[in-house]
N, C-alpha and C positions, 0 to 999 in steps of 0.2 A: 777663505770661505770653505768651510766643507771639506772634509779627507778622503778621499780615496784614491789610495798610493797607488798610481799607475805609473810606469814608465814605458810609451809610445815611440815607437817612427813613421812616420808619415810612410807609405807606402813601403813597409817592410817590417821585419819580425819586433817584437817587443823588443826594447833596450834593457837589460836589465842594468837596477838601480847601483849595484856595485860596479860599473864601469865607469859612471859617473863621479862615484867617490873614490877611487880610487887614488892611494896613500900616495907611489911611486910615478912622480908629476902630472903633468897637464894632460890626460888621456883624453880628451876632447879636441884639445888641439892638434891630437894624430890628424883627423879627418877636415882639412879644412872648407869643404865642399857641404858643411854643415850649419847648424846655429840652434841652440838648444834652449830651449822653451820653460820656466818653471811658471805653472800656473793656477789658479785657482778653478776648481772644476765646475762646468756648468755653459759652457763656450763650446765646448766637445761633444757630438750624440751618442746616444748609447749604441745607434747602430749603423755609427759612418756619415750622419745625416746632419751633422751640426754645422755652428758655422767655420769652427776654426777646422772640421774636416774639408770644408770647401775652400777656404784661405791658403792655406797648407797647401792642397792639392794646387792652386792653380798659382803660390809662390812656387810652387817647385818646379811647375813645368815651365814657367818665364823666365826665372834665374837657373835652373839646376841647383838650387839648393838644397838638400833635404832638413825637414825641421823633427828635430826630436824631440820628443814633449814630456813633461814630467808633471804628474797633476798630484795638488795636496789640497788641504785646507788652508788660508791666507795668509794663516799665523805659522803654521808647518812649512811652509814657501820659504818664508821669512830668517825663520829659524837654522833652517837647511843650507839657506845660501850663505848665512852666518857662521857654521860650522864650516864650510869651505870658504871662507874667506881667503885665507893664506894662500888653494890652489882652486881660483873659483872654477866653477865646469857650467853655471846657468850663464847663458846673452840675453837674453830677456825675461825681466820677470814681470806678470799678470795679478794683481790682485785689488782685493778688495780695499773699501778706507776700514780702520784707520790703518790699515798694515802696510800698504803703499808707505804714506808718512813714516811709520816707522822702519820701515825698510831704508826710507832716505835717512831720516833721524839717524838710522845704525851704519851712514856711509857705503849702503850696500849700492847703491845707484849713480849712476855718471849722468853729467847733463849731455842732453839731445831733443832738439826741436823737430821730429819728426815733419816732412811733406805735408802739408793739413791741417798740421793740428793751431796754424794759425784762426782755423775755423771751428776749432774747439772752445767753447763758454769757457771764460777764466777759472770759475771758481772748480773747474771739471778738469786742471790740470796746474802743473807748479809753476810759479812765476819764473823759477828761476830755471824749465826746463828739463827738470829731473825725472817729472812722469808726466806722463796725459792720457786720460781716457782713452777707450778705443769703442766701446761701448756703453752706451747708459743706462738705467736697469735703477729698480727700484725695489725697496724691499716689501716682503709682502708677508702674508699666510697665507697655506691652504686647508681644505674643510673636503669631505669625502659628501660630494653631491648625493648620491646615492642613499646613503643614511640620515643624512641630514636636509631639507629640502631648501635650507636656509642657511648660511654660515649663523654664528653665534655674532651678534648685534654688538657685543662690547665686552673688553676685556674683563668686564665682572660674572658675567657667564660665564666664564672658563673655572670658574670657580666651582661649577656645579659638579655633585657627586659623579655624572654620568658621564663625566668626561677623565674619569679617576682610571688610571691607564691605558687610556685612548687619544692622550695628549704627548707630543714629545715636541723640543726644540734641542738646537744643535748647540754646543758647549759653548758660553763666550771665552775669548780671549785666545779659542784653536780655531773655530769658523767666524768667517765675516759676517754671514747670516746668523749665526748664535750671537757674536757681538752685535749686533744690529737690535736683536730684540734688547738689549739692557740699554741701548739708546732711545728706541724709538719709546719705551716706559719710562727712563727720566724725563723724555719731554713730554708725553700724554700727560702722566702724574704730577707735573710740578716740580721734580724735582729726584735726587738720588734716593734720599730715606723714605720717600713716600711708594715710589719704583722699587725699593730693594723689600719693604715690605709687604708690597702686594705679590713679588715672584717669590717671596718666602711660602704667604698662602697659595700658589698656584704650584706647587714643589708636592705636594698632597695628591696629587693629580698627575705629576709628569713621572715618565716612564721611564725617565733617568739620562745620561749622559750620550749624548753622538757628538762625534767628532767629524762624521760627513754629514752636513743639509739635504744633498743632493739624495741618499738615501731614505730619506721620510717620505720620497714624495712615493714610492710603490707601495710602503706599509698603508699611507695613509688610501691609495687607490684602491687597494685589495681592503678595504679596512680594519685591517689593527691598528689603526689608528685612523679619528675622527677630523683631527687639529692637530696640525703641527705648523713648524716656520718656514720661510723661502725667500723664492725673490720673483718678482715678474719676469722676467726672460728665461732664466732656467724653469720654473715651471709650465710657463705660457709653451716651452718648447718640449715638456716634458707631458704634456696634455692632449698630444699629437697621437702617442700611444697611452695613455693614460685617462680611460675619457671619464673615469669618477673626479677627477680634480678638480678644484675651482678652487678663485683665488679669489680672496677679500683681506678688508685692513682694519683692525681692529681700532674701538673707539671707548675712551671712556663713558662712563652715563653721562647724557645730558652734554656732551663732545661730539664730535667732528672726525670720522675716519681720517687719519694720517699716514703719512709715508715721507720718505726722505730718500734721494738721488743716492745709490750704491752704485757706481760706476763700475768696472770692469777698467781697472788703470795700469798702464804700459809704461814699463822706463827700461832703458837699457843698464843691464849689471856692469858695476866698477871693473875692470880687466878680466872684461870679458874677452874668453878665449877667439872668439869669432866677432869679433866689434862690428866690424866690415858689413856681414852677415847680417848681423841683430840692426842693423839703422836702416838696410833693407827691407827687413820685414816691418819694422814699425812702420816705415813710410808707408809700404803695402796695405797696414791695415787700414790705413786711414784715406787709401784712393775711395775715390767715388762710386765705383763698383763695389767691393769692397765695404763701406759703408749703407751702402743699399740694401746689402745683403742681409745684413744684420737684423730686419726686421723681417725679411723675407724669408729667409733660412733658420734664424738665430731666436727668432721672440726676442727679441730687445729693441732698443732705442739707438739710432743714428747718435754718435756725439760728434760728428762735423755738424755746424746748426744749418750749414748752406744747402746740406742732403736733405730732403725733403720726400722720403717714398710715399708711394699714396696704392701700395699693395694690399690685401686684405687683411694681412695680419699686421699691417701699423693701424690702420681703422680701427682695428679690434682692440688694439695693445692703447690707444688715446681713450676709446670708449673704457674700460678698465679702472682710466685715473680720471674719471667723473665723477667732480660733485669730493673726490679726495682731496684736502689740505697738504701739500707739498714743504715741509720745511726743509731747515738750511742746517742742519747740526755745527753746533763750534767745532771744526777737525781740530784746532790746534788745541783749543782744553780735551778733545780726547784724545789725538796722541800725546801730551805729555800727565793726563793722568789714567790712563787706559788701567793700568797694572790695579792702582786703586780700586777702580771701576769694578773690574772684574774679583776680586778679595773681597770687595761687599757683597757681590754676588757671591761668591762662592760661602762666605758666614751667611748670609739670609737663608741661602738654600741648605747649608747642609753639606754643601758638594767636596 
């Protein structure tokens, strides 16, 4: 979901990203007092204040770990830990559906039943172990309160002249949020061709290509932009400092605002340098503190279902998905026709 190439250490200088790839072997596995992180951004605050700064922080002071974190969009994750295949350098990797899937699909993931995640809802993790949620999170839009005293009612209004370079969403098939929007339109629409020619007329209006989600949401608070895409947790967390933002879910006429479960899903990487390390931290994420937090800190949804917070910001985050229809997307028809998927997008739009 979303790009923006950072490479972090938890309580010390940037990593930079050529350490990690580095040709001349396993440079990861110099430092075994470690476990390296690839993840989809959106978990992390802008100013130290997220929740994986707080996870981070108080795995490292329990274990002496230190976690170094490498943040992309879902499909860039994916891609990345594929190119290192041969000499991997990620222990865990974070992401969005359907890239998760396909990150197993591509052999990038080893099975591991994380501390928890017995308490994780089935369809919110792999039968066979390979990944499980650690957070849950829903996809969304946001709308620039300020300008607008209303979101726009339904995806046909987006259509109007006045939204003609004051709209962007994030690229499918690089952000999980970019792919999210050409899911969540074949099932509003009815279907692919009815979906790919309404994004075709909605391309007349958009501002063109990102590859970070997480980026739209300050255009759209400053307003250069009116409408663009998201997710409830990252925005919900990004509205903390952003108070033009507001989140709503688009509906066809005469429909039903929808949304669909975008989890935040964890699996430990195939030889991984720090194995040991990385089954630590998964289990971490999914203690009881730990998932508490998530709503407390994070703007997200607990995915242990036995956590149950009753802070102000899960009140807020339930009131949110009122009165919204929750579907189930087929994962397996889209990760094995994802590619498709996205080349119809890409011919409707132009892109």
């Amino acid at each position: 979901m979303r790009v923006k190439a950072i490479a972090a250490t938890v309580g010390s200088l940037a990593l930079a990203a050529p350490l990690l790839t580095a040709c001349g072997g396993n440079s990861a596995a110099s430092d075994e007092n470690v476990v390296t992180v690839y993840s989809a951004d959106g978990l992390k605050g802008e100013n130290g204040d997220g929740w994986y700064d707080q996870v981070f922080k108080d795995f490292e002071n329990k274990t002496g770990i230190k976690v170094k974190y490498v943040e992309g969009g879902s499909g860039e994750m994916v891609q990345r830990a594929l190119r290192e295949k041969s000499n991997t350098q990620a222990d865990v990797m974070v992401t969005l559906p359907p890239f998760i899937q396909q990150a197993d699909g591509k052999g990038l993931l080893d099975k591991y039943k994380p501390e928890g995640s017995d308490q994780v809802n089935g369809a919110d993790k792999a039968a066979d172990g390979t990944w499980t949620a650690v957070v849950n999170n829903y996809f969304s839009f946001i709308y620039n309160k300020k300008e607008l005293k209303q979101p726009p009612a339904t995806w046909q209004e987006l259509l109007d002249g006045k939204y003609k370079n004051k709209l962007q969403y994030s690229t499918p098939g690089v952000a999980g949020d970019g792919t999210a929007v050409v899911i969540k339109a074949m099932h509003d629409f009815g279907g692919k061709d009815a979906a790919m020619e309404y994004l075709g007329k909605l391309q007349a209006n958009n501002v063109g290509p990102s590859s970070s989600t997480s980026k739209l949401a300050p255009k759209t608070d400053k307003g250069e932009l009116l409408v663009a895409n998201g997710d409830v947790q990252m925005n919900f967390a990004q509205a903390k400092s952003m108070p033009n933002l507001g989140i709503w879910f688009p509906k066809t006429a005469g429909g039903k605002p929808t949304t669909f479960a975008l989890p935040y899903a964890a699996g430990l990487v195939k030889n991984a340098p720090h194995s040991a390390n990385a089954k630590k931290l998964l289990d971490f994420m999914l203690t009881e503190k730990a998932q508490k937090q998530v709503s407390e800190i994070g703007g997200g949804f607990a995915a242990r279902s036995d956590v149950k917070p009753v802070d102000a910001n899960s009140i807020a985050l339930k009131k949110l998905l009122d009165g919204v229809e929750v579907f189930e997307p087929d994962w397996a028809d889209i990760d094995k026709n994802l590619s498709s998927y996205v080349d119809a997008w890409k011919s409707a739009t132009g892109s």
